[in-house]
DRENDREN-219788 format. One record per residue (C-alpha): residue number from 1; residue in one letter; y, x, z. Coordinates in steps of 0.001 Angstrom, whole numbers. Example, Ala and Ser with C-alpha at 12.3 -4.5 7.8 and 13.67 -1.06 7.14 Angstrom:
(1, "A", (-4500, 12300, 7800))
(2, "S", (-1060, 13670, 7140))
***
This chain:
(1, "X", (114541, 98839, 98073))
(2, "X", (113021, 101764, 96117))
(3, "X", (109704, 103732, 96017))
(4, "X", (110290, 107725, 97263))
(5, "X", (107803, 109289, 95047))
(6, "X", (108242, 112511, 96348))
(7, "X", (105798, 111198, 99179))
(8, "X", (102815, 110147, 96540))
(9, "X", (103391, 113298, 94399))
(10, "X", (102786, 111693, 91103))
(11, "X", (99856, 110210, 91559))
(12, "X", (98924, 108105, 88500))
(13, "X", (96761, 104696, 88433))
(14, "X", (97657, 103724, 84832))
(15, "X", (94826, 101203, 83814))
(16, "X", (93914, 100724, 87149))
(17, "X", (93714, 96783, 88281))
(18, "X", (95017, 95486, 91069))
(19, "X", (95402, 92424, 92383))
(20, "X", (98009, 91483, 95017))
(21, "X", (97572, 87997, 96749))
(22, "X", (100300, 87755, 99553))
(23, "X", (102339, 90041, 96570))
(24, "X", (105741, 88407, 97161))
(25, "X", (106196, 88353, 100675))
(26, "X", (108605, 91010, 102176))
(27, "X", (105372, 93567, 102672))
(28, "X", (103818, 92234, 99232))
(29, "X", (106934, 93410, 97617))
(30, "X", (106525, 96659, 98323))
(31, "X", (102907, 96596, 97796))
(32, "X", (103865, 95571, 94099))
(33, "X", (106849, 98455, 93103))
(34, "X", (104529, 100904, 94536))
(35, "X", (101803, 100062, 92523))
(36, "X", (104011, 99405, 88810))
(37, "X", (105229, 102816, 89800))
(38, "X", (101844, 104505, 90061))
(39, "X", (101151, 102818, 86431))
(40, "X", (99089, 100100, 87210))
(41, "X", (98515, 96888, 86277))
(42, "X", (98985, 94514, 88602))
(43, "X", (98272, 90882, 89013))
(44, "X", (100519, 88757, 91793))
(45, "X", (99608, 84686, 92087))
(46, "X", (102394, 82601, 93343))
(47, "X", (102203, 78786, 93782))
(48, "X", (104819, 77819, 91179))
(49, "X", (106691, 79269, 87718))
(50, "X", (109603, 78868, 90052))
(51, "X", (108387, 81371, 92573))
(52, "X", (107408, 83614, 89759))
(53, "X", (110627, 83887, 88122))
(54, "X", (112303, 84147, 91448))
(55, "X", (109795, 87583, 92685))
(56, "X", (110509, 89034, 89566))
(57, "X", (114268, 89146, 89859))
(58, "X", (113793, 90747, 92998))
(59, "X", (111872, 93350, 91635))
(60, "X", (114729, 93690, 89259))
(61, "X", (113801, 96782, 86376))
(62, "X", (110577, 97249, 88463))
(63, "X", (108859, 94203, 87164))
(64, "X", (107658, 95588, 83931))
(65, "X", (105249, 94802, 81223))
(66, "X", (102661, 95726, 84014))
(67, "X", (103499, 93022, 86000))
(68, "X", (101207, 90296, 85613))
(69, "X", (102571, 86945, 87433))
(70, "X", (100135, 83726, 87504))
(71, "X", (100564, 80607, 89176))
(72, "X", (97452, 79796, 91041))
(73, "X", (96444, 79078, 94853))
(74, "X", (93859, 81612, 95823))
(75, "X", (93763, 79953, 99390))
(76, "X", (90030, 78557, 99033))
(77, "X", (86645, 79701, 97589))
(78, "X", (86966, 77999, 94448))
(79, "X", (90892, 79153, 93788))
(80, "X", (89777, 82864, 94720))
(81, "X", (87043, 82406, 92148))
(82, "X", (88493, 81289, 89490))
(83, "X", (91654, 83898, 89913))
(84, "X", (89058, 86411, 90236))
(85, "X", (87526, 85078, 86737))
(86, "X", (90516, 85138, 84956))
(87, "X", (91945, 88230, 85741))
(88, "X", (88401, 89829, 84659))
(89, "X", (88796, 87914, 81602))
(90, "X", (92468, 88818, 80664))
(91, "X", (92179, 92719, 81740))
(92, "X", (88614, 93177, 81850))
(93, "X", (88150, 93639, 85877))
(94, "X", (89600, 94473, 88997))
(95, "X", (89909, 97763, 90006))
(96, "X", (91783, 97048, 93295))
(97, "X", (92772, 94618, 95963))
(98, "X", (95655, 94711, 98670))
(99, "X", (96021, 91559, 100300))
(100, "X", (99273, 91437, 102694))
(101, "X", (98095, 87517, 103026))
(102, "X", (99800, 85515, 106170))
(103, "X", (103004, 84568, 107841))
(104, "X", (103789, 84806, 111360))
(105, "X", (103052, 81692, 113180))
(106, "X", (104502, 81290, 117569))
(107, "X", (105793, 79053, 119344))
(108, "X", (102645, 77625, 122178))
(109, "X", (100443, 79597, 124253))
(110, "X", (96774, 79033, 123641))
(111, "X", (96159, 76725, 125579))
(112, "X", (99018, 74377, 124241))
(113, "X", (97931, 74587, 120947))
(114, "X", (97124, 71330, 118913))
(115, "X", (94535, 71097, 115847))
(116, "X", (97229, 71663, 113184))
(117, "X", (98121, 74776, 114729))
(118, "X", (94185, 75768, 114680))
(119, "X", (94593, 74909, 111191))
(120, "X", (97592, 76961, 110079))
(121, "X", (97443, 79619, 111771))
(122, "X", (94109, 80554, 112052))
(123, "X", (91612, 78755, 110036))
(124, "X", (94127, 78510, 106636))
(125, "X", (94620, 82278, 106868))
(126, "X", (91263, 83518, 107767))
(127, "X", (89620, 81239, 105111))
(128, "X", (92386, 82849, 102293))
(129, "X", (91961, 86283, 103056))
(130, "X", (87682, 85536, 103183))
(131, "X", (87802, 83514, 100270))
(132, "X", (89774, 86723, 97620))
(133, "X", (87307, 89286, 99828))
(134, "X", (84375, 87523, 98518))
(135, "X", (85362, 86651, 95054))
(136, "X", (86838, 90276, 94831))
(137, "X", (85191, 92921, 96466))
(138, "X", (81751, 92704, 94928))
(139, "X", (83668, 93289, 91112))
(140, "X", (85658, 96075, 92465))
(141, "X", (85175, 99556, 90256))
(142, "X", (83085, 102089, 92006))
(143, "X", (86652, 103684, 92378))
(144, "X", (88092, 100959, 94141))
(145, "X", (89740, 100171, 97173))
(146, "X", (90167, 96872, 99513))
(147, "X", (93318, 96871, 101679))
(148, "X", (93430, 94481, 104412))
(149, "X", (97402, 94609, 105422))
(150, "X", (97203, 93044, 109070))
(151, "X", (99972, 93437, 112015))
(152, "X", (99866, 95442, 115248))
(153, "X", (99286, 91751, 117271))
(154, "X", (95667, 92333, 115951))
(155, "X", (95493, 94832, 119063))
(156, "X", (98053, 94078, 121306))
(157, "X", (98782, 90767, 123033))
(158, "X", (102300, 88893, 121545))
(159, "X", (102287, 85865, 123893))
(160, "X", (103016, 82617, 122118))
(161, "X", (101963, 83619, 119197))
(162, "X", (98283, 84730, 120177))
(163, "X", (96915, 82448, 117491))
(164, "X", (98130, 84979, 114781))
(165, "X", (96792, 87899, 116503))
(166, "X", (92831, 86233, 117120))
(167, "X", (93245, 85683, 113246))
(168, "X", (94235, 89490, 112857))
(169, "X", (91897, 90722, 115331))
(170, "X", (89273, 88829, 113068))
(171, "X", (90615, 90634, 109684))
(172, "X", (90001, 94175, 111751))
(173, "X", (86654, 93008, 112356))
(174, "X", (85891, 91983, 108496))
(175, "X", (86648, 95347, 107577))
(176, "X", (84545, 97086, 109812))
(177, "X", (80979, 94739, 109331))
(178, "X", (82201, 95392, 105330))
(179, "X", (82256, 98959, 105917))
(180, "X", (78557, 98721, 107428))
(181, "X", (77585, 96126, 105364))
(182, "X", (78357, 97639, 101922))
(183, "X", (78654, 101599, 103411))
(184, "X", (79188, 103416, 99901))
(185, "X", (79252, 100722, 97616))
(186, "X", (82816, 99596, 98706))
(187, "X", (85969, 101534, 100460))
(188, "X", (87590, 98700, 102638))
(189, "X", (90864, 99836, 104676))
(190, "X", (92599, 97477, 107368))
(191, "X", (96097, 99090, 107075))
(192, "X", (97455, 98069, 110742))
(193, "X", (101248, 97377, 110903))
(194, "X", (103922, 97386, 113600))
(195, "X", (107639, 96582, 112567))
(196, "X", (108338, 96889, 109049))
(197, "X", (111505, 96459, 107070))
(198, "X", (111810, 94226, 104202))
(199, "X", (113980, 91898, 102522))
(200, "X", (113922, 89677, 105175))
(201, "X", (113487, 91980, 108018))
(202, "X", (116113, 95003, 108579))
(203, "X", (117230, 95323, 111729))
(204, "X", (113467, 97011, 112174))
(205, "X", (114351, 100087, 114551))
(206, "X", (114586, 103972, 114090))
(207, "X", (111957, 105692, 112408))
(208, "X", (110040, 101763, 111195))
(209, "X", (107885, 101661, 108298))
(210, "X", (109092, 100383, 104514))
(211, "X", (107723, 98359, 102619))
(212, "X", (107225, 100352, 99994))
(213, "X", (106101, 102854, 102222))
(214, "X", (102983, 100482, 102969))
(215, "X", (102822, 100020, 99050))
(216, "X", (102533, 103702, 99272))
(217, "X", (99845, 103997, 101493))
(218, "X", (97921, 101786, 99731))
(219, "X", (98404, 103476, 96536))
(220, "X", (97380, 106946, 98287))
(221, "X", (94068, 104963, 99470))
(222, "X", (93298, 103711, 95853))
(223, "X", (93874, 106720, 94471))
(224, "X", (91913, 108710, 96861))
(225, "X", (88181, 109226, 97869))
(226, "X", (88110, 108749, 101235))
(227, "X", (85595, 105934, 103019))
(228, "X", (87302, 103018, 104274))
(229, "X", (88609, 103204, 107629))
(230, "X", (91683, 101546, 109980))
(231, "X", (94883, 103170, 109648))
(232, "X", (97240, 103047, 112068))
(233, "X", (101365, 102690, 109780))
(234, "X", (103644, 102359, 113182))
(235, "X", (106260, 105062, 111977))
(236, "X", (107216, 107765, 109178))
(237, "X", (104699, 110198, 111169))
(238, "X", (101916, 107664, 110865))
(239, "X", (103150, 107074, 106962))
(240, "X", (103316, 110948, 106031))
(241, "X", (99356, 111376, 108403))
(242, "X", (98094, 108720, 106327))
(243, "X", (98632, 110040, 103267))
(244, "X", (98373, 113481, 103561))
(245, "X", (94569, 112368, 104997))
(246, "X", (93930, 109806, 102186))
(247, "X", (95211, 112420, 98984))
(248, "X", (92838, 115128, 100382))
(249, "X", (90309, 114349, 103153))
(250, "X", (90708, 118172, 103913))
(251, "X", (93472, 119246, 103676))
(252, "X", (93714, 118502, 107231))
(253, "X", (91956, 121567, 108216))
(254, "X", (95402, 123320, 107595))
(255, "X", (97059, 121404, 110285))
(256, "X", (98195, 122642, 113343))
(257, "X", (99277, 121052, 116600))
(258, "X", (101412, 122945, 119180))
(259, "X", (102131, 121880, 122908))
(260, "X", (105118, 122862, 124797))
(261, "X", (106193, 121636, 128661))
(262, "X", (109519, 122425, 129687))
(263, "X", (111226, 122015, 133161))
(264, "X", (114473, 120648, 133324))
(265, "X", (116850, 121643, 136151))
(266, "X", (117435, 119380, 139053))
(267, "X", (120313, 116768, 137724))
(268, "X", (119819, 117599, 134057))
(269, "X", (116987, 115609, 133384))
(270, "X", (118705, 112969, 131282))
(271, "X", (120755, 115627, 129303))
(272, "X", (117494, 117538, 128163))
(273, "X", (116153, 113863, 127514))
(274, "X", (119438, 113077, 125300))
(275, "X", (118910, 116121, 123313))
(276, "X", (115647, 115994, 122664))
(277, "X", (116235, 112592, 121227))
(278, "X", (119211, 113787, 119140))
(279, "X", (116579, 116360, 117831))
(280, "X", (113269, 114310, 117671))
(281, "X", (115067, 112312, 113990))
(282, "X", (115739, 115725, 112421))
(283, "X", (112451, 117238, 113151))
(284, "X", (110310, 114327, 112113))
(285, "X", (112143, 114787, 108816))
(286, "X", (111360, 118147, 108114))
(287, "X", (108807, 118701, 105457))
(288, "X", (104994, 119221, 106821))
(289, "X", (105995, 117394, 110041))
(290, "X", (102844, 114860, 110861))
(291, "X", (103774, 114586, 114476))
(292, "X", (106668, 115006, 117140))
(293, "X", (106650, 113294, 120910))
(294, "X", (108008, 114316, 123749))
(295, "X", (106484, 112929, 127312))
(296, "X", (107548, 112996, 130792))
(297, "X", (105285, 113700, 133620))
(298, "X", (104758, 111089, 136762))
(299, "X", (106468, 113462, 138968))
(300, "X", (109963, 111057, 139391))
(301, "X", (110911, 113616, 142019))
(302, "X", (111268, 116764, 139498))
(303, "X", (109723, 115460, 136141))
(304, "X", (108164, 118181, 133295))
(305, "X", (108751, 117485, 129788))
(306, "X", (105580, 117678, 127290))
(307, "X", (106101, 118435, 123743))
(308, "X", (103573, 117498, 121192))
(309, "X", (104280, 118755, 117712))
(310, "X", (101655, 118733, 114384))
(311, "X", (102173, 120111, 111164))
(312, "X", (100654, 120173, 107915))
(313, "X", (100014, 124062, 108006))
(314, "X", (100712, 126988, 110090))
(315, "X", (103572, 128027, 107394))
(316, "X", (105020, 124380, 108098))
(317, "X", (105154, 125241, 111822))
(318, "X", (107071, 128607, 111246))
(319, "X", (109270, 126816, 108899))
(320, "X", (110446, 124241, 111789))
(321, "X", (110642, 127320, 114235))
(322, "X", (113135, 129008, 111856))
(323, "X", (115571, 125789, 111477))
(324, "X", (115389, 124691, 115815))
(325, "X", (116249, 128430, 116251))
(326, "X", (119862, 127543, 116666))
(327, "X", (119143, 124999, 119533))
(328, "X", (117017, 126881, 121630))
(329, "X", (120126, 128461, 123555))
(330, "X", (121497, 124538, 124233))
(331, "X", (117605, 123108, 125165))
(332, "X", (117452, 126646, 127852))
(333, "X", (120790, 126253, 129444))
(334, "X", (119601, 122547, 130887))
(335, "X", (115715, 124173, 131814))
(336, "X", (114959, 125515, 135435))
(337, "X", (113104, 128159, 133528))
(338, "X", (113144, 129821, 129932))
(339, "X", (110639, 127864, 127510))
(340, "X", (107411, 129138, 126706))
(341, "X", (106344, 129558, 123309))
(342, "X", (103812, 126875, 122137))
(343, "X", (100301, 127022, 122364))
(344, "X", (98707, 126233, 119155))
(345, "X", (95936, 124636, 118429))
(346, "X", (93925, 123608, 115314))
(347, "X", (93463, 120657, 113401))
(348, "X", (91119, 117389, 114965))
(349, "X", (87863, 117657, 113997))
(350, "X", (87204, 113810, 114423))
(351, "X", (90242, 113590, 111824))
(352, "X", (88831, 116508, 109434))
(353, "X", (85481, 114720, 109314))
(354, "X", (86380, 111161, 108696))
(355, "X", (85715, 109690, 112111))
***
């Protein structure tokens, strides 16, 4: 697994301090190589030396002097204290936090859990990831940034494993009373997940986030000015949004979005479908592409087919018009009508402004 820098542009964090609890789990991991890459220091606990040594063969040539590996159980107030105590006293502070804390817990539907599962899947989690925000976040640098890493179940229902997603729910809802709570003193992102591939997790689907990618995202937030906020890391459109809005909260502005409806002829629906899918992988690749999805109306009689396109700048757009100009004559053979050119629009204001 290896960082594409191309996506964070060089951005450099050397002597910036960040501590990853959660580091050597399959998102952690990727947390971790983003962050050496950047330049910073950072700081991963794990339970044992044995653990230690084994995280930093994975990381391979990645682990370098910058990699700062302690044994030490951050899972209560006291541990989180005391890590928090002696990373200030071996580098001087703590810049940063990312904590991809947790595990994936299923098996029972609520109302056939028993006390131990109480325990381990909500209470032992929620009480880790409160117990490094409050040792942490007050001794973050004015610079700083907290990353919650939490999974998509924190907003939609997984049954049988709805324990997990009350205890990610609850993580959403620490980083927005932080947000209020602490307003400019503290930039606190909940970075929300669907699948994601990692060492242990491949077989993740078309177009799923990396780890690294996440790493990357985080990075982007640290290094950035932005105010905390949720951000939403289901797919490489969410990814390249996230941190084109976190390395410049304007550069938005720029943006366009275009809308498109086409009409297929009667028995050709599912060959206009098929090639718009065959197309939708190479045009979320192109460079400046935030956004492609293509919906189908309600009509099941004689559907029409709504295109939704954004890109970073108008000169993106025209860019993307010059390479699809070759499969416009295959997308109007299977349309009831010729295509008409996209409407354009400009960039969300909610998004421009922060909300």
């Amino acid at each position: 697994m290896s960082t594409n820098h191309s996506r964070l542009g060089g951005l450099d964090l050397s002597g910036r301090r960040v501590l990853v609890p959660g580091g050597t789990g399959g998102v952690g991991e990727g947390v971790v190589r983003s962050y050496l890459a950047a330049g910073a220091d950072v700081v991963v606990p794990t339970r044992t030396e044995q653990r230690a040594e084994e995280f930093r063969t994975v990381l391979g040539d990645a682990a370098t002097a910058r990699l700062h590996l302690v044994v030490h159980d951050y899972s209560t107030f006291t541990g989180a204290e005391r890590l928090a105590a002696e990373m200030k006293r071996n580098l001087g502070g703590i810049d940063d936090v990312v904590a991809p804390i947790g595990g994936f817990w299923s098996g029972r539907r609520l109302w056939e859990i028993g006390e131990s599962d109480w325990q381990a899947a909500f209470v032992e989690l929620a009480t880790a990831h409160a117990a490094v925000m409050r040792a942490c976040l007050p001794h973050l640098s004015s610079s700083g940034a907290y990353c919650l890493i939490v999974g998509e179940s924190a907003v939609t229902p997984v049954p049988t494993a709805g324990l997990v997603g009350m205890e990610q729910s609850a993580l959403l809802m620490m980083q927005r009373v932080l947000t209020a709570e602490r307003g400019g003193q503290s930039r606190v992102f909940a970075l929300v997940l669907g699948p994601v591939r990692t060492r242990f997790a491949t077989d993740t689907g078309s177009g799923s986030v990396s780890a690294d990618e996440v790493g990357d995202v985080a990075v982007a937030a640290s290094a950035g000015s932005l105010p905390g906020r949720e951000i939403q890391l289901r797919d490489q459109g969410d990814v390249r949004r996230a941190i084109a809005l976190l390395r410049d909260g304007t550069s938005r502005a720029e943006a366009v979005v275009t809308m498109s409806t086409m009409r297929p002829k009667r028995g050709r629906e599912s060959e206009l479908l098929d090639l718009l899918r065959e197309l939708a992988a190479q045009i979320r690749a192109e460079p400046g592409c935030l956004r492609y999805s293509a919906h189908l109306t309600h009509d099941a009689d004689h559907p029409t087919v709504l295109i939704l396109m954004e890109f970073e700048s108008r000169a993106a757009f025209e860019a993307h018009s010059a390479r699809i100009a070759d499969q416009v004559p295959r997308i109007g053979a299977l349309l009831e009508t010729p295509a008409a050119p996209p409407a354009l629009f400009g960039s969300d204001v909610a998004t421009v402004s922060g909300a």
